[in-house]
C-alpha positions in Angstrom: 6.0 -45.8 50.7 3.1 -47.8 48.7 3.0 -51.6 49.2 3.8 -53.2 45.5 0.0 -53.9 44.1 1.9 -57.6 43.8 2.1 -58.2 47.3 -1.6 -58.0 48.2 -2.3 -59.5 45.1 0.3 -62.6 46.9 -1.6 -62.4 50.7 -5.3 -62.2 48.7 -5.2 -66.2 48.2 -6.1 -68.4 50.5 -3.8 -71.3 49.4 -0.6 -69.0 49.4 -1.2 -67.8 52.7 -1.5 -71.1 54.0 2.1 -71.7 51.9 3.5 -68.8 53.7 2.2 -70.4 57.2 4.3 -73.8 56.1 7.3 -71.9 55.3 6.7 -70.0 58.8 7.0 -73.4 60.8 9.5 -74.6 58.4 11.7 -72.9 56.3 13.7 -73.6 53.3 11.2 -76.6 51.9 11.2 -78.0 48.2 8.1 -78.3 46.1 7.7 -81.6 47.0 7.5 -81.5 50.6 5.1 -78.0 50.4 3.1 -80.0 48.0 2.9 -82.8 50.6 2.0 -80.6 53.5 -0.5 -79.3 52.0 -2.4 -82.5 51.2 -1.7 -84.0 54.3 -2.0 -81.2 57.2 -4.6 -78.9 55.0 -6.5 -81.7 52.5 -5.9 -79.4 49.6 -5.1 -81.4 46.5 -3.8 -78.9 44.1 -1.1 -80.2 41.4 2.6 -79.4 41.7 2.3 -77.5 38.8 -0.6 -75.2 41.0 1.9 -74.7 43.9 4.6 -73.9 41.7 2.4 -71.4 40.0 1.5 -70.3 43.8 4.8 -70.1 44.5 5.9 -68.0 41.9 3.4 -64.9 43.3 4.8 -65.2 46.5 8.3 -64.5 44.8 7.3 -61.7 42.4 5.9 -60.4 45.4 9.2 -60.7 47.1 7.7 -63.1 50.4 9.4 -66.0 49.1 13.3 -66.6 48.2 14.6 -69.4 46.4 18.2 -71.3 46.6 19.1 -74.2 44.8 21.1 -76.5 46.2 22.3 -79.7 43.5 19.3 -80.8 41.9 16.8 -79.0 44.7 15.2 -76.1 44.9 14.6 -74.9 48.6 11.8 -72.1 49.3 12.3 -69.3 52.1 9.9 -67.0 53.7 10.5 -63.3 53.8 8.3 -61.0 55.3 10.1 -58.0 55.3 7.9 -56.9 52.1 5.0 -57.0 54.3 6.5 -53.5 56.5 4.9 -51.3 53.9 1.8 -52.0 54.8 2.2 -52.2 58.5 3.7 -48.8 57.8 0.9 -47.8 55.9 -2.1 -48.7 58.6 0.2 -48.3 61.6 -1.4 -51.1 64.1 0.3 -49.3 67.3 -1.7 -45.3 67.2 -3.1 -43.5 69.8 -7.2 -43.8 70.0 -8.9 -41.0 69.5 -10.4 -38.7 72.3 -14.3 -39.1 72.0 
């Protein structure tokens, strides 16, 4: 199976992989607190309006789930798309005989 053009497309950013490494050490974050990670632990000033924009890719892409819970919306990782390309360019092959 192909990997969706949409998920490299997601992983080809620098500032969505770095939103995909928050969500790693801690899932299930609102805007607000991604957008304030991101200033504080990486420097990068981008507008919430940017990272919602961000964070959209990542959910066409199918790496990021959202639930709303009242008034908030809380963002998940998923990595789960990313087996089609693991699957693709297997990392664990035999080398070849020289």
């Amino acid at each position: 199976m192909d990997a969706d053009p949409r998920l490299f497309k997601a992983i080809g950013d620098a500032t969505r992989r770095i939103i995909l490494d928050e969500l790693t050490d801690k899932d299930g974050q609102t805007l607000f607190e991604i957008c304030s990670r991101l200033a504080m632990k990486h420097d990068l000033a981008s507008s919430r309006q940017a990272i919602s924009q961000h964070l959209a890719v990542l959910e066409q892409a199918g790496l990021v789930h959202t639930r709303r819970q009242g008034r908030y919306k809380f963002h998940h990782i998923d990595t789960s798309p990313l087996r089609s390309i693991v699957e693709r360019w297997p990392i664990d092959r035999e080398e070849p005989n020289p």
